[in-house]
NUGU-363299 format. One line per 8 residues: number of its first residue (from 1); their letters; for each residue x, y, z of C-alpha. Coordinates in Angstrom, 2 decimals, padded with zeros to 5 digits. Example, Ala and Ser with C-alpha at 12.3 -4.5 7.8 and 13.67 -1.06 7.14 Angstrom:
1	as	012.30,-004.50,007.80; 013.67,-001.06,007.14 $
***
This chain:
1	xxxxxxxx	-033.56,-003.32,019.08; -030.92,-005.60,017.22; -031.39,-009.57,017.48; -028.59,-011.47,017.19; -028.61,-015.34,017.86; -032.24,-014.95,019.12; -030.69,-012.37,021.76; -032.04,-008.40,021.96 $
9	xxxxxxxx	-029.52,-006.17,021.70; -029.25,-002.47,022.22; -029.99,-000.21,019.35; -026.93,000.95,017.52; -027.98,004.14,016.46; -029.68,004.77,019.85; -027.75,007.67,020.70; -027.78,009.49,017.02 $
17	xxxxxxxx	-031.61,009.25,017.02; -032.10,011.21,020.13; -030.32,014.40,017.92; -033.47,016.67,017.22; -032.34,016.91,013.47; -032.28,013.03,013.09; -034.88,011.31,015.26; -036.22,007.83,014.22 $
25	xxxxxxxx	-037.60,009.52,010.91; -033.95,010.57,010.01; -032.46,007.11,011.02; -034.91,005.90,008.55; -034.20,007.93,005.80; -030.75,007.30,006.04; -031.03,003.51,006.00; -032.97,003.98,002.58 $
33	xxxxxxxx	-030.52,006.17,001.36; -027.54,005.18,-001.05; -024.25,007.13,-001.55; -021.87,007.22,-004.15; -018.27,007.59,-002.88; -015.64,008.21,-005.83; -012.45,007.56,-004.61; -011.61,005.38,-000.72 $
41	xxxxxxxx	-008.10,006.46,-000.31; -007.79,008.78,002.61; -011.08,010.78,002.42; -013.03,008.15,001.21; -011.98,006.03,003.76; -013.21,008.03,006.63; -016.21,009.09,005.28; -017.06,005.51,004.52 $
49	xxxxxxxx	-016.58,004.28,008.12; -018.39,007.30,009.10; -021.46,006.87,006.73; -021.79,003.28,007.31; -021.54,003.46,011.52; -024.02,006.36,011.00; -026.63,003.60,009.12; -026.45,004.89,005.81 $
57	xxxxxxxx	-028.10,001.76,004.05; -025.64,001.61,000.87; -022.79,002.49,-000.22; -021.23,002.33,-003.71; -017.65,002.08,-003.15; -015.27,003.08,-006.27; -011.46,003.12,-006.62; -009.16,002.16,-009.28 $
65	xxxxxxxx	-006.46,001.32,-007.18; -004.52,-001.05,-004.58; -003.72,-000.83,-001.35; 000.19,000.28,-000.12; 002.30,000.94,002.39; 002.30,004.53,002.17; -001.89,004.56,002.24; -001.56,002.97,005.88 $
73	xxxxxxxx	-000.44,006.51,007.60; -003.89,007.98,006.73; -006.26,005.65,004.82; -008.21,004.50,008.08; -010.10,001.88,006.33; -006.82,-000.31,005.69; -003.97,-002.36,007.61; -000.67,-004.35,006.62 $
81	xxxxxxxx	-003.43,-007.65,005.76; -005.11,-005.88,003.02; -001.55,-004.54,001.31; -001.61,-005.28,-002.62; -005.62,-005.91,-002.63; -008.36,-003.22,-004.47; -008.88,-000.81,-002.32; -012.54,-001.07,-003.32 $
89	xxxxxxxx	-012.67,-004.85,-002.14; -010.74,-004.07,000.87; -012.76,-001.28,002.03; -016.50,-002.95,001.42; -014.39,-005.90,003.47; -013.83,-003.39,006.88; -017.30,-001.80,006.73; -019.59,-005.23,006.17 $
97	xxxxxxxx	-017.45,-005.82,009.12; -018.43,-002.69,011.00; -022.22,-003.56,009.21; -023.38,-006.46,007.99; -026.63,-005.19,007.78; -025.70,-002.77,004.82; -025.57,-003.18,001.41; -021.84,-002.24,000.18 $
105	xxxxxxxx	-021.29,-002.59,-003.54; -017.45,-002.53,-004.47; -016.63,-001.51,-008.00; -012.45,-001.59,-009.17; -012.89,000.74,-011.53; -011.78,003.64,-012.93; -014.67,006.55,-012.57; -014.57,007.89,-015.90 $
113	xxxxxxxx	-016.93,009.29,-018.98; -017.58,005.85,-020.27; -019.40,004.51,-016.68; -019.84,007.80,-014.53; -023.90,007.65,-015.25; -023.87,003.59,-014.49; -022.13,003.86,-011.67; -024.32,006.44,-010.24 $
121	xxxxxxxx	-027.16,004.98,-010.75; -029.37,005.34,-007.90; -027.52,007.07,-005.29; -028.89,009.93,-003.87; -025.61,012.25,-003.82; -021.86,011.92,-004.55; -018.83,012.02,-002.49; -015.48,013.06,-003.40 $
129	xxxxxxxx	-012.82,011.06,-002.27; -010.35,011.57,-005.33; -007.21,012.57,-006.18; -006.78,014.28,-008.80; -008.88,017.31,-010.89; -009.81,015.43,-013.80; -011.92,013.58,-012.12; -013.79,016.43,-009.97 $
137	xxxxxxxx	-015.14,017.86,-012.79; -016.23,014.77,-014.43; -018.25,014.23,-011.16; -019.44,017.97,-011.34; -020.73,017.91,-014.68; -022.66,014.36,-013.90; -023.82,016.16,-010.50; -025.22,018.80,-012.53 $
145	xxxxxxxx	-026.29,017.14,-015.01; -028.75,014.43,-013.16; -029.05,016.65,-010.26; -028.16,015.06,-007.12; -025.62,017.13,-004.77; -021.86,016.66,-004.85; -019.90,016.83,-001.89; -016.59,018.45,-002.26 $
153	xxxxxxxx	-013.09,017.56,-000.48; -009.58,017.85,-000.94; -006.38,017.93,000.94; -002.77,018.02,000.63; 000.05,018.91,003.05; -001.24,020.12,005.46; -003.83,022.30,003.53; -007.82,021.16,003.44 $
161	xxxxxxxx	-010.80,022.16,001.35; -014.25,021.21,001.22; -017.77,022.75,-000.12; -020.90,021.24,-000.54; -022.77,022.05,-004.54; -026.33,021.32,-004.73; -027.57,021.94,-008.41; -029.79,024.98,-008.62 $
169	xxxxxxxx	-029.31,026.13,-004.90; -025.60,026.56,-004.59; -022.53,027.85,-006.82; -020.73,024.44,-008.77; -017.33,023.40,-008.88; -016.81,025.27,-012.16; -018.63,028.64,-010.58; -015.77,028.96,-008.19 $
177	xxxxxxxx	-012.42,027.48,-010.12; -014.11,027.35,-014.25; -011.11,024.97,-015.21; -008.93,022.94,-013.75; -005.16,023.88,-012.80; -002.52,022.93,-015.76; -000.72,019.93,-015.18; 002.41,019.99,-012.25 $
185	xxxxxxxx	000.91,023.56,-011.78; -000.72,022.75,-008.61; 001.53,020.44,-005.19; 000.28,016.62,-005.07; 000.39,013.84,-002.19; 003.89,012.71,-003.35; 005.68,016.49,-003.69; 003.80,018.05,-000.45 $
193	xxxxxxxx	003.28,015.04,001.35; -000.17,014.86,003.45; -001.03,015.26,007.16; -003.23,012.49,008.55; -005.38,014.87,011.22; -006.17,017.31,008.20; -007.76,014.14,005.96; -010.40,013.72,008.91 $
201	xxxxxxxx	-011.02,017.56,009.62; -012.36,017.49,005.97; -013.82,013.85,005.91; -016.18,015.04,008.82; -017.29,017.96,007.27; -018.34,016.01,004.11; -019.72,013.19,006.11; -021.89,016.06,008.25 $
209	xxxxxxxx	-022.83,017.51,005.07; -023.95,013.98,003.35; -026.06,013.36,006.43; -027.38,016.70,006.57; -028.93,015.65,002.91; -029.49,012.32,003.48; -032.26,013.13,006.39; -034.17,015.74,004.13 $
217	xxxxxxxx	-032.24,019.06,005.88; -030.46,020.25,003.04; -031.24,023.96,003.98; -028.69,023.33,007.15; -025.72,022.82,005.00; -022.86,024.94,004.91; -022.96,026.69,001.47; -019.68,028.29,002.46 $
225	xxxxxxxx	-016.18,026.74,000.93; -014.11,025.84,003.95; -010.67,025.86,004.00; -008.11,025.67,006.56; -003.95,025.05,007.04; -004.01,022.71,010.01; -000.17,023.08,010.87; -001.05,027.41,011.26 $
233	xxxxxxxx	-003.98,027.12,012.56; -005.47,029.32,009.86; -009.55,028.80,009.14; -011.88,030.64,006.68; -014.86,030.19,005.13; -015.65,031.85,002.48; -019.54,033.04,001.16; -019.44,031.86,-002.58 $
241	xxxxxxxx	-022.99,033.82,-003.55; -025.35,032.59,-005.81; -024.82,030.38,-008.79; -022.25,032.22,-011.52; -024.59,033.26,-014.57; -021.88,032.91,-017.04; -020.85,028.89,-015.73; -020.04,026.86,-018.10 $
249	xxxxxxxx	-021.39,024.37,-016.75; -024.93,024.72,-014.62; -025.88,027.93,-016.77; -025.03,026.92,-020.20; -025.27,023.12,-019.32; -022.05,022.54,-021.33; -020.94,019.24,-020.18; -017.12,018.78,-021.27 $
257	xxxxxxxx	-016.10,016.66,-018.96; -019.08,014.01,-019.02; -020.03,014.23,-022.74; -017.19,015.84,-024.22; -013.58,015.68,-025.06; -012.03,017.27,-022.13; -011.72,014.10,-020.06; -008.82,012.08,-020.31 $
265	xxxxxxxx	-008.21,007.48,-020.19; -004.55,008.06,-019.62; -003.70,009.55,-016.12; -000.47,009.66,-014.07; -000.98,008.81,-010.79; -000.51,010.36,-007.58; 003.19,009.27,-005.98; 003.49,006.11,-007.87 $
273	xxxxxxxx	005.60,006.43,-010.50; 003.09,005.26,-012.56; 000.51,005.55,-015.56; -002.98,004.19,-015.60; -004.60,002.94,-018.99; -008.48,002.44,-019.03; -010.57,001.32,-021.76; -011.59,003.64,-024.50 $
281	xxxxxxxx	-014.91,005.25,-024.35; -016.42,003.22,-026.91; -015.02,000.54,-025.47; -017.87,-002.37,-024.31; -018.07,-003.11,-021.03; -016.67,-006.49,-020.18; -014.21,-008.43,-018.35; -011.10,-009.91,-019.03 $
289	xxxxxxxx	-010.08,-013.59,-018.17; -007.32,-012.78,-015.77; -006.05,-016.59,-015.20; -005.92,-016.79,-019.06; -003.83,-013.65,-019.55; -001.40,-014.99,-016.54; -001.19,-018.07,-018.75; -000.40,-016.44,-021.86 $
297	xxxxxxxx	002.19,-013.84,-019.95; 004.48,-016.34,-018.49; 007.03,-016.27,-021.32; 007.58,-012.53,-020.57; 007.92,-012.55,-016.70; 006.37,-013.47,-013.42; 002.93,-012.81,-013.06; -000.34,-014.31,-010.82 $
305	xxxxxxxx	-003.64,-013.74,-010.23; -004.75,-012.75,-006.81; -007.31,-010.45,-005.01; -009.55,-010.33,-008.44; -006.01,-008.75,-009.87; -003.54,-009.73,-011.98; -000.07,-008.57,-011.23; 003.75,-008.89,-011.87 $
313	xxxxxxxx	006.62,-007.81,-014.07; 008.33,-007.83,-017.44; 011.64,-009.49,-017.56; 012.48,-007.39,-020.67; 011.15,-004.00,-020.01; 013.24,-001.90,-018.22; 011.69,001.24,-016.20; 012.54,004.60,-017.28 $
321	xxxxxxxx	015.16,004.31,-015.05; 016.43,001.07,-015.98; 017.14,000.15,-012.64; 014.10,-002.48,-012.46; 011.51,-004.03,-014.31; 008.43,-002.44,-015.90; 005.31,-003.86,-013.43; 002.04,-004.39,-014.69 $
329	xxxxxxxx	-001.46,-004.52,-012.45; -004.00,-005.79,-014.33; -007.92,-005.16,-013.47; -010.86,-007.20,-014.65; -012.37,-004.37,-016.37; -009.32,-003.94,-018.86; -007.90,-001.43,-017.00; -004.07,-001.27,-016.07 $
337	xxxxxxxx	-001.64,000.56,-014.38; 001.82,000.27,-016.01; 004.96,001.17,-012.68; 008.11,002.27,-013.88; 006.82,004.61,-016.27; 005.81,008.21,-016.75; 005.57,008.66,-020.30; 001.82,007.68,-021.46 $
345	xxxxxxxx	002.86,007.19,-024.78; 005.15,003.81,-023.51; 002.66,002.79,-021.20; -000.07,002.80,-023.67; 002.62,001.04,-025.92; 003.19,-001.88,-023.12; -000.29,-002.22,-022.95; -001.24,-002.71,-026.74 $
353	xxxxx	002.18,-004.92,-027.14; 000.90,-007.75,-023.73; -002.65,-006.93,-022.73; -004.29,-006.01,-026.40; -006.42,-002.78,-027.63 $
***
């Protein structure tokens, strides 16, 4: 029972404990458990709610974004309130809402080399809610690495994928696809668009197979890689086999994405016309005085602080259009995403010229 203002109230979870593979033993296993979700855009999102109405007891939220107009058509998590806030924030909002028993812990970061292990410090498994490859494989290598399972997902049009690794048991990412696609080699949200109905089909699976772990049942996941074209009603899963001897990655242990030099701090991003710019590797881990910055801006545009962000534009930088002006979204952790732009090389140069090295 639940006691709220002195008064019983039904169990929550009452009808998920009566499941034979959960029980009161699994409900309590999942309220001790802690998952990492990388990413609460559309996946993320709807695992999230899922995880947290299923009792999951904490939940590391991470995103390095804002919420938009065009998330609202699939990223369940979000309405027209939360528009221009971190996602992160927004989303540990919504599910302490849905929760308040427990523990989210929103980071506005960037998941990258220099804070992949910190961040993942003390979950029990990963969750990929991301959208681009980059970071997959940074989460693969860290997954194989510590050895705690990584839950796979991806989507776009109308085309979904998901597989489930645990280290030592099943194939990893780099077993099945050993690197990732070359760059504008492979469709994204903004060129194939993305089908709402599709980003749940796959969110369940992954939320199933988190669960699954979560309760001490690995040997019921799915070690099959799922995939599936809702609009033609064409499903397959396919048997991957055993863990690839020659991997790269959980045979030789060859880390390139977590230790070495194949990750990357510059990233276009999905749809937005836009470059991100995150601190180097070596870079300390601190925060920046956002209202200060603001201050010291003003001569060069319009710019406030608000939603633990700091955001406007540069009257004198045009966008690579010219049409408008360069924008600037500024997180406490240093990082930045410069809109306007798609050339790194002038967004990192923005960056040095108004926000510093």
């Amino acid at each position: 029972m639940i006691v709220t203002d002195g008064t019983p109230q039904p169990d929550r979870h009452h009808r998920q404990r009566l499941l034979p593979g959960i029980g009161d033993a699994g409900q309590r296993r999942l309220r001790e458990a802690h998952a990492l979700i990388v990413g609460v855009g559309a996946l993320g999102s709807a695992v999230a709610e899922s995880l947290c109405r299923a009792g999951v007891g904490t939940l590391t939220l991470v995103d390095r974004d804002i919420v938009e107009p065009t998330n609202l058509q699939r990223q369940s998590l979000y309405a027209e309130a939360d528009l221009g806030a971190a996602k992160a924030h927004a989303a540990a909002k919504r599910l302490r809402a849905i929760d308040a028993s427990a523990q989210i812990n929103p980071v506005a970061e960037d998941f990258a080399q220099r804070n992949a292990r910190r961040l993942a410090g003390g979950a029990d498994l990963i969750i990929d809610g991301t959208d681009n490859f980059e970071t997959r494989y940074l989460i693969n290598d860290l997954t194989v690495a510590t050895d705690r399972p990584y839950i796979y997902g991806g989507v776009v049009a109308t085309q979904a994928m998901q597989m489930t690794i645990i280290p030592g048991r099943t194939p990893c990412l780099r077993c099945v696809f050993e690197d990732p696609p070359p760059p504008g080699s492979t469709p994204t949200c903004d060129s194939a668009g993305v089908l709402g109905p599709a980003v749940q089909t796959v969110a369940a699976l992954q939320a199933i197979a988190a669960m699954k772990i979560l309760v001490g049942a690995p040997e019921t996941v799915d070690r099959r890689l799922f995939t599936a074209d809702l609009w033609t009603n064409r499903f397959e899963r396919i048997d991957l086999g055993d863990p690839k001897p020659g991997c790269p990655c959980c045979a030789r242990r060859e880390f390139d994405f977590l230790e070495g030099e194949a990750g990357a701090e510059i990233r276009s991003l999905c749809g937005r016309n836009s470059v991100q710019i995150a601190p180097g590797d070596d870079a300390p881990i601190s925060r920046v005085d956002l209202d200060d910055l603001a201050r010291r801006l003003t001569p060069f545009g319009a710019f406030e602080v608000r939603d633990r962000l700091l955001r406007g534009s540069f009257a004198d930088e045009r966008t690579d259009q010219g049409d408008s002006a360069i924008g600037l979204t500024l997180f406490p952790d240093g990082r930045a995403i410069i809109t306007g732009t798609t050339r790194s090389d002038r967004a990192r140069s923005i960056y040095a010229k108004y926000v510093g090295a």
